[in-house]
Residue frames as qw, qx, qy, qz and C-alpha x, y, z in Angstrom:
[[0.447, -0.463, -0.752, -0.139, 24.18, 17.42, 10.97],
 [0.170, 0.212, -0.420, 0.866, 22.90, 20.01, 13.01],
 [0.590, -0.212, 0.029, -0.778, 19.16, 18.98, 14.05],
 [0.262, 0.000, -0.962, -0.074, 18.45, 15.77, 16.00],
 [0.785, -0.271, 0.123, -0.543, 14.56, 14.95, 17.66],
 [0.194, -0.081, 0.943, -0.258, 14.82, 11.65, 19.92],
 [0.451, 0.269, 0.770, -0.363, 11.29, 11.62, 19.33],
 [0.604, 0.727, -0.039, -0.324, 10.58, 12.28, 15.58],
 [0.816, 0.015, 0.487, 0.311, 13.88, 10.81, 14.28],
 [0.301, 0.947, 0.075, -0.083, 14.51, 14.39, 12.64],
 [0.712, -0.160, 0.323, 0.603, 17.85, 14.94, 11.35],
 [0.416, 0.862, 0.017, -0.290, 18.70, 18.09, 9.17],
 [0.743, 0.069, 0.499, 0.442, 21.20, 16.66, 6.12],
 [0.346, 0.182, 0.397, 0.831, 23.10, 19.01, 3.57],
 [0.220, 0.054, 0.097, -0.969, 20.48, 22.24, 5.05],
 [0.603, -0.082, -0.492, -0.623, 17.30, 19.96, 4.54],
 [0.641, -0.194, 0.450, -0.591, 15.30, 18.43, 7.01],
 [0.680, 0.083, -0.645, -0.339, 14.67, 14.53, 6.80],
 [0.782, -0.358, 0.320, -0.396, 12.53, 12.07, 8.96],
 [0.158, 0.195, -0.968, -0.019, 13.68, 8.34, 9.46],
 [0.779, -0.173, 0.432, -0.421, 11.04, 6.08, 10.32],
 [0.309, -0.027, 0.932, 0.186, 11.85, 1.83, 9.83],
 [0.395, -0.097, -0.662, -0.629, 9.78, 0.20, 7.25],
 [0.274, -0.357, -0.880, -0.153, 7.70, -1.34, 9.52],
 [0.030, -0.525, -0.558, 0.642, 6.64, 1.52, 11.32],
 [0.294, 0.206, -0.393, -0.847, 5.79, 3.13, 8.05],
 [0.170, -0.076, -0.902, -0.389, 3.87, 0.32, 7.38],
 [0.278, -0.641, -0.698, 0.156, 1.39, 0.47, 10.74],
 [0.100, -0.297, -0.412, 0.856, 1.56, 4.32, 11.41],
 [0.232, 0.740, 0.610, -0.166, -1.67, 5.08, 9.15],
 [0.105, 0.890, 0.246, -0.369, -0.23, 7.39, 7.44],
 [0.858, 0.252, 0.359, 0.267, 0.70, 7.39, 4.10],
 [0.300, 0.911, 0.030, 0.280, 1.87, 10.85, 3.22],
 [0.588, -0.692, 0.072, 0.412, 5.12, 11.26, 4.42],
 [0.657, 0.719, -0.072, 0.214, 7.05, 13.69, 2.32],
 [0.229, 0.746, -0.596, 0.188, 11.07, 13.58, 2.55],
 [0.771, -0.466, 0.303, -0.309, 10.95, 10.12, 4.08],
 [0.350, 0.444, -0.778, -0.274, 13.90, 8.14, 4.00],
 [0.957, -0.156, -0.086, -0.230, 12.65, 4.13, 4.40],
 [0.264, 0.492, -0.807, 0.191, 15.88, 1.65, 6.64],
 [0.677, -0.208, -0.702, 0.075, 15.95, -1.33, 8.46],
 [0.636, -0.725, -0.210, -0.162, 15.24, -1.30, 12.03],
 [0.790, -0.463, 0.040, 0.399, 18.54, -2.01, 12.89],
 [0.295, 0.414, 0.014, 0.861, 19.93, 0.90, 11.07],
 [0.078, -0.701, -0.088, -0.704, 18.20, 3.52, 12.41],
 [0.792, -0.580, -0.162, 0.102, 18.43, 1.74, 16.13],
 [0.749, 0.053, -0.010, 0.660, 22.14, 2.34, 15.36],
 [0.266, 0.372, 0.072, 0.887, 21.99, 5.50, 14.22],
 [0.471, -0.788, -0.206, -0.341, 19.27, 6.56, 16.96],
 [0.840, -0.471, -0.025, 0.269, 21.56, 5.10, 19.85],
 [0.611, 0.029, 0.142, 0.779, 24.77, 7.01, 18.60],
 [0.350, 0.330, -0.080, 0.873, 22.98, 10.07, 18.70],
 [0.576, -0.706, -0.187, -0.368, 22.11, 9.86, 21.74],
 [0.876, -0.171, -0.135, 0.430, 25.36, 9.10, 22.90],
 [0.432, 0.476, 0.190, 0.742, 26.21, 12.04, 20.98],
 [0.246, -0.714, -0.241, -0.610, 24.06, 14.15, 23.38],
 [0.794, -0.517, -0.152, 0.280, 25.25, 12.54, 26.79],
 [0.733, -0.283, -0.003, 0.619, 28.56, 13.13, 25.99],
 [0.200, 0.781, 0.023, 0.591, 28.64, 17.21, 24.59],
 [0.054, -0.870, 0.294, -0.392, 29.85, 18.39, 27.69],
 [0.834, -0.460, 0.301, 0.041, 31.32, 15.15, 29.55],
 [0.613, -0.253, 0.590, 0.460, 33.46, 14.07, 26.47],
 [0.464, 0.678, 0.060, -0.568, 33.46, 15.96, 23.75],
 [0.054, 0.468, -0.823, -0.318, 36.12, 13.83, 21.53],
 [0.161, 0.174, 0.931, -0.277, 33.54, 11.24, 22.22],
 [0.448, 0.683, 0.352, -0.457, 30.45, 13.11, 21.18],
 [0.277, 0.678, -0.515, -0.446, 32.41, 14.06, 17.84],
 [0.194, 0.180, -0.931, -0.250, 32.99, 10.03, 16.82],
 [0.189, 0.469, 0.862, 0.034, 29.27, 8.97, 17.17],
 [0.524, 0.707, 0.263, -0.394, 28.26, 11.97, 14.95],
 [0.136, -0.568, 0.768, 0.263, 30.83, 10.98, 12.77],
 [0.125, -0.082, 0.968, 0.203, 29.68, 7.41, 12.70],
 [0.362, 0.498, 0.712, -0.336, 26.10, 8.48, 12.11],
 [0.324, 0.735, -0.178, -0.568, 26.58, 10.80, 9.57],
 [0.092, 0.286, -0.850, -0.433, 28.57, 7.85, 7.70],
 [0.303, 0.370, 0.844, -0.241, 25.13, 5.18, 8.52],
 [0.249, 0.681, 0.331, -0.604, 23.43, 8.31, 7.19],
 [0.085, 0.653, -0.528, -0.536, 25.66, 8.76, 3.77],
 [0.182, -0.046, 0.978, 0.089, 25.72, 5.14, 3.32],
 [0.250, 0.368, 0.689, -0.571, 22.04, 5.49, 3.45],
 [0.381, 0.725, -0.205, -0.537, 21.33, 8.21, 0.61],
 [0.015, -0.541, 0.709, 0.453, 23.30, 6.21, -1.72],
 [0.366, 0.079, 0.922, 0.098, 21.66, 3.42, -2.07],
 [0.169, 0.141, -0.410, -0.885, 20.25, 3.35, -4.93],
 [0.292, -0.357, -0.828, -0.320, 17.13, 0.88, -4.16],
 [0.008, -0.381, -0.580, 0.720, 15.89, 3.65, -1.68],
 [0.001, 0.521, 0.484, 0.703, 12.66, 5.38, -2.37],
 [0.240, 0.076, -0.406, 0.878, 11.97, 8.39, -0.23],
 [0.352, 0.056, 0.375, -0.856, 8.65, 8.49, -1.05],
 [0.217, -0.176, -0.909, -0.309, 7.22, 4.66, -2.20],
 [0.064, 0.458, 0.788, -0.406, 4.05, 5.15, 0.22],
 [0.234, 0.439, 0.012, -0.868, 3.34, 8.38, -1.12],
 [0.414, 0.421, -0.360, -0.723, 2.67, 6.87, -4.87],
 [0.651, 0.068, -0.726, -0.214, 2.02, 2.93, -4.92],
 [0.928, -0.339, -0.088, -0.130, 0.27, -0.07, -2.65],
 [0.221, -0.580, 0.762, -0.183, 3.37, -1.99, -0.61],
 [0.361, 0.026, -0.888, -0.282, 3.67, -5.49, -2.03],
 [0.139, -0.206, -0.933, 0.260, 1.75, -6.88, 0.95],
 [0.367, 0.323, 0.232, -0.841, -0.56, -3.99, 0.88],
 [0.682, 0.222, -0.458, -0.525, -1.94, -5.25, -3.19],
 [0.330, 0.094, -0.925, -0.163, -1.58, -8.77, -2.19],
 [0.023, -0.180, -0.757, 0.628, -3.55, -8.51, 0.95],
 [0.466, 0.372, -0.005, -0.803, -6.24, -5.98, -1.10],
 [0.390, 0.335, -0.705, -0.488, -6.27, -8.74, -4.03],
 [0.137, -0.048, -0.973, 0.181, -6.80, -11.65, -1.55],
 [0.162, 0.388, 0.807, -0.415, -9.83, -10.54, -0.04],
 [0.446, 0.404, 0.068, -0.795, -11.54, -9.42, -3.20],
 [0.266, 0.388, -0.846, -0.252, -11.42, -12.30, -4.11],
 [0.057, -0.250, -0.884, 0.391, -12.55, -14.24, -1.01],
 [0.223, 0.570, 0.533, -0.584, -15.60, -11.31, -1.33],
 [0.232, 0.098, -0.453, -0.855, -17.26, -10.78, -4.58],
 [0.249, -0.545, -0.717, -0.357, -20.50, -11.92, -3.42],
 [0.322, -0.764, -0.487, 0.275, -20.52, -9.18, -0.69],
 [0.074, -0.994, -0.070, -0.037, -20.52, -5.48, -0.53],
 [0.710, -0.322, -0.211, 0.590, -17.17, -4.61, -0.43],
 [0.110, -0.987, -0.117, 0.032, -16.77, -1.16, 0.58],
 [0.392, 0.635, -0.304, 0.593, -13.17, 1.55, -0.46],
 [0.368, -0.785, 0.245, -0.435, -13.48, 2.56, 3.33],
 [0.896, -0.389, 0.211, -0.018, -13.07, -1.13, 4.51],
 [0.826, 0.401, -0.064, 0.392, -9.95, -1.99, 1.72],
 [0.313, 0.688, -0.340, 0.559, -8.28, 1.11, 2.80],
 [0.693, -0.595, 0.204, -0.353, -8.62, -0.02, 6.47],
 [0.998, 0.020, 0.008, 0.055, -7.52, -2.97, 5.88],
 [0.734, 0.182, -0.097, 0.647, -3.82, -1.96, 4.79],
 [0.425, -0.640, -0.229, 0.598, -3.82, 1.28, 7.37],
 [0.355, -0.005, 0.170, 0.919, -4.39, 3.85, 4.92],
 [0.281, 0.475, 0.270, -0.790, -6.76, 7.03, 4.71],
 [0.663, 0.409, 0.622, -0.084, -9.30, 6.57, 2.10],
 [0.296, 0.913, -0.146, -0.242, -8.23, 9.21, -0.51],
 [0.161, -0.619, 0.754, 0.146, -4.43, 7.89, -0.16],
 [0.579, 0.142, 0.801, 0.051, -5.78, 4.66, -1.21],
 [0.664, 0.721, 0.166, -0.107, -7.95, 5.42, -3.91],
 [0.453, 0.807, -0.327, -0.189, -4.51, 6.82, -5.30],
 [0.330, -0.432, 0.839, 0.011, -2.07, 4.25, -4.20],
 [0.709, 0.243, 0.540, -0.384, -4.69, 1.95, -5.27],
 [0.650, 0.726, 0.223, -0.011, -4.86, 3.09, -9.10],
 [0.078, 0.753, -0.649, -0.066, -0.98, 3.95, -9.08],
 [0.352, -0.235, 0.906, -0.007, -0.65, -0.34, -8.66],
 [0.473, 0.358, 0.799, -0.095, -3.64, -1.86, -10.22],
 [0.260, -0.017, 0.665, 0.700, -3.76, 0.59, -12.86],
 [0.265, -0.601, -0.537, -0.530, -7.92, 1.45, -12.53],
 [0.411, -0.543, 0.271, -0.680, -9.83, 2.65, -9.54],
 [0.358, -0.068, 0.776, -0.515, -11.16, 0.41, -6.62],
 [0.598, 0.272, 0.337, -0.675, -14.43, 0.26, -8.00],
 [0.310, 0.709, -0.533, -0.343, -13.01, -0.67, -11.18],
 [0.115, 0.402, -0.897, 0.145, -10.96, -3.12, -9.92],
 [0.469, 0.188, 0.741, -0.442, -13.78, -5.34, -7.76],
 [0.736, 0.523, 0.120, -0.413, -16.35, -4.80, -10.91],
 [0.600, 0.509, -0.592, -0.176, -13.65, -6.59, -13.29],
 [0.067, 0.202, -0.976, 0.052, -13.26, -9.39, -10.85],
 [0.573, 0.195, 0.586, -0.538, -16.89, -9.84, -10.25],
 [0.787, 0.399, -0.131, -0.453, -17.56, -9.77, -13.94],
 [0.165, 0.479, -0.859, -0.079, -14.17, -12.74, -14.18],
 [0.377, 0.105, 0.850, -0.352, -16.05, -14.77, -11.49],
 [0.510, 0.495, -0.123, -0.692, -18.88, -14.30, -13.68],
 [0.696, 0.459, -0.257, -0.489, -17.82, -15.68, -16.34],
 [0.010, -0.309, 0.926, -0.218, -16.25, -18.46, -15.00],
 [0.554, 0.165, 0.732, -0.360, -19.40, -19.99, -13.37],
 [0.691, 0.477, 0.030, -0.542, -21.30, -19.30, -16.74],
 [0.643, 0.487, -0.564, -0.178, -18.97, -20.90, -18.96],
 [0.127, 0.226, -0.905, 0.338, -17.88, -23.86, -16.05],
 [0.076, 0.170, 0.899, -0.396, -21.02, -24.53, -14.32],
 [0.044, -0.285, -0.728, -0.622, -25.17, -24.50, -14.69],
 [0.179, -0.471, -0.661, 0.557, -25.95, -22.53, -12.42],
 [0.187, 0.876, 0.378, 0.234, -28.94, -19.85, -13.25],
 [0.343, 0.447, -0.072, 0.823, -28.07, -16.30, -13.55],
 [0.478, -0.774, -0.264, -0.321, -29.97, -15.74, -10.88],
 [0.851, -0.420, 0.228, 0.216, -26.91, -17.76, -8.57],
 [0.489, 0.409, 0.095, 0.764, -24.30, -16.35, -11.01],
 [0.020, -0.743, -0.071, -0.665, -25.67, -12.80, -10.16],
 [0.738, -0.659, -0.006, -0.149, -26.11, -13.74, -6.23],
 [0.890, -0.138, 0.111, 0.421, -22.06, -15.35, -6.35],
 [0.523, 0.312, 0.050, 0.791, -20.66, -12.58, -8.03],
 [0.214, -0.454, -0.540, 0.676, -22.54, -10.00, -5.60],
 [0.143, -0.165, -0.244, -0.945, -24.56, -8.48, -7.35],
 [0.352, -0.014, 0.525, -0.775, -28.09, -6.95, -5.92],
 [0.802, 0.359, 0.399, -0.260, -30.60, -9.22, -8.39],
 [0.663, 0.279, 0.644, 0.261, -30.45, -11.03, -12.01],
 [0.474, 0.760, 0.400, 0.193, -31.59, -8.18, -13.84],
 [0.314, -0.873, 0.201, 0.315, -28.77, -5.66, -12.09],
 [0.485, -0.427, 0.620, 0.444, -26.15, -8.22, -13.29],
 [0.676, 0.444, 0.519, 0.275, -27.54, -8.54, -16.98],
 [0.199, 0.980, 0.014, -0.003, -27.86, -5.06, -17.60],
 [0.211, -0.881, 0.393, 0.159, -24.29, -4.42, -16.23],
 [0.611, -0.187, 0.679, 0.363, -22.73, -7.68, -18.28],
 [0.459, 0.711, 0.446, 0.291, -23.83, -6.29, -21.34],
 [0.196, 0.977, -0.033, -0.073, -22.98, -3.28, -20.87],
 [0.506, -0.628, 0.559, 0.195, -19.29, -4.85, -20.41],
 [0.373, -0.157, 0.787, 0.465, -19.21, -7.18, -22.91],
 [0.344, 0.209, -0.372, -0.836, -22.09, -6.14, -25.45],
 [0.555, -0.210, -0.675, -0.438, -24.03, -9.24, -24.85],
 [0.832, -0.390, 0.180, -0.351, -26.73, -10.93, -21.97],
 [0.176, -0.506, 0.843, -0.045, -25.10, -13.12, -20.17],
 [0.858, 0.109, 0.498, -0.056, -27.60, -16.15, -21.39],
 [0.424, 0.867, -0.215, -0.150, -25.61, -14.85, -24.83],
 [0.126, 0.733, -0.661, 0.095, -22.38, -15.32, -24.00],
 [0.670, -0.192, 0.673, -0.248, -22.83, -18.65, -22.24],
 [0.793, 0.519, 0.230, -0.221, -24.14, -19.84, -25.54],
 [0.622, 0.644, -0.442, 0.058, -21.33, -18.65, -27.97],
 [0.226, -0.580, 0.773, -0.123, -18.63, -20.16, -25.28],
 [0.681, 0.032, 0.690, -0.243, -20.62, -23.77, -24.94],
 [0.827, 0.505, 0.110, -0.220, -21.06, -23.84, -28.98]]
């Protein structure tokens, strides 16, 4: 171990650079692209931060001393690598449970309003691009996708549950008029939505 930053959390393992940051600062730093990142509990890497920094006091006061807290960081550090439920780069390619649940909840709560990629990826502190792919690495489709298949669920729900025109169907499921949302439920499911209401109710 022959690279240490106090303020990056840099470390330079088997000739190879690698950052530490806790999960929860991964979570709020906005910034999903971290490549060689390993992910530890706070109280690892407090450990292993605090021990080499001990390490650095004591190079010319006690070196025997400086030598057994890189030692015991380098084992924190081994220990680390091994595990086998680490993933050095989960932000890079998928949502963070609470990220999809948090995205899932409030498209939900909003499918009669605009809801805009810029505002979702806000929401869970990521750059809009990184979303889109995180996005469609979890949920399987795009954004856009994703919102237009619950609107059309809600959809059909009211139709086939309640009697409310399509006008108030189209206005609940956020779309911009009646004739927006026919066109675009047909084109989904091959029939008008006064159609489909029909074969469900017969």
């Amino acid at each position: 171990m022959d690279c240490f930053s106090a303020g990056r959390w840099s470390f330079a393992i088997m000739g190879q650079e690698v950052s530490i940051m806790s999960i929860n600062d991964l979570m709020f730093s906005g910034n999903g692209d971290l490549p060689d990142t390993v992910l530890l509990s706070s109280d690892m890497a407090a450990q292993i931060l605090l021990l080499l920094e001990q390490a650095s006091h004591s190079a010319e006061a006690d070196p025997s001393h400086m030598q057994e807290c890189i030692v015991s960081a380098q084992h924190l550090l081994s220990t680390l690598c091994r595990r086998a439920t680490l993933k050095p780069t989960l932000a890079r390619y998928g949502l963070a449970p609470w990220q999809a649940d948090r995205i899932a909840r409030h498209v939900d709560a909003c499918l009669d309003q605009p809801i805009r990629m810029e505002d979702l990826a806000d929401m869970v502190r990521l750059s809009v691009s990184h979303f889109s792919r995180a996005f469609r690495h979890h949920f399987g489709v795009p954004p856009y996708a994703y919102v237009l298949s619950r609107r059309l669920a809600r959809a059909k729900r009211l139709l086939q549950e309640t009697d409310e025109s399509l006008a108030q169907v189209a206005l609940a499921c956020g779309m911009a008029d009646q004739a927006h949302f026919s066109r675009l439920f047909r084109r989904m499911t091959g029939e008008s939505p006064s159609q489909w209401r029909r074969r469900m109710r017969s």
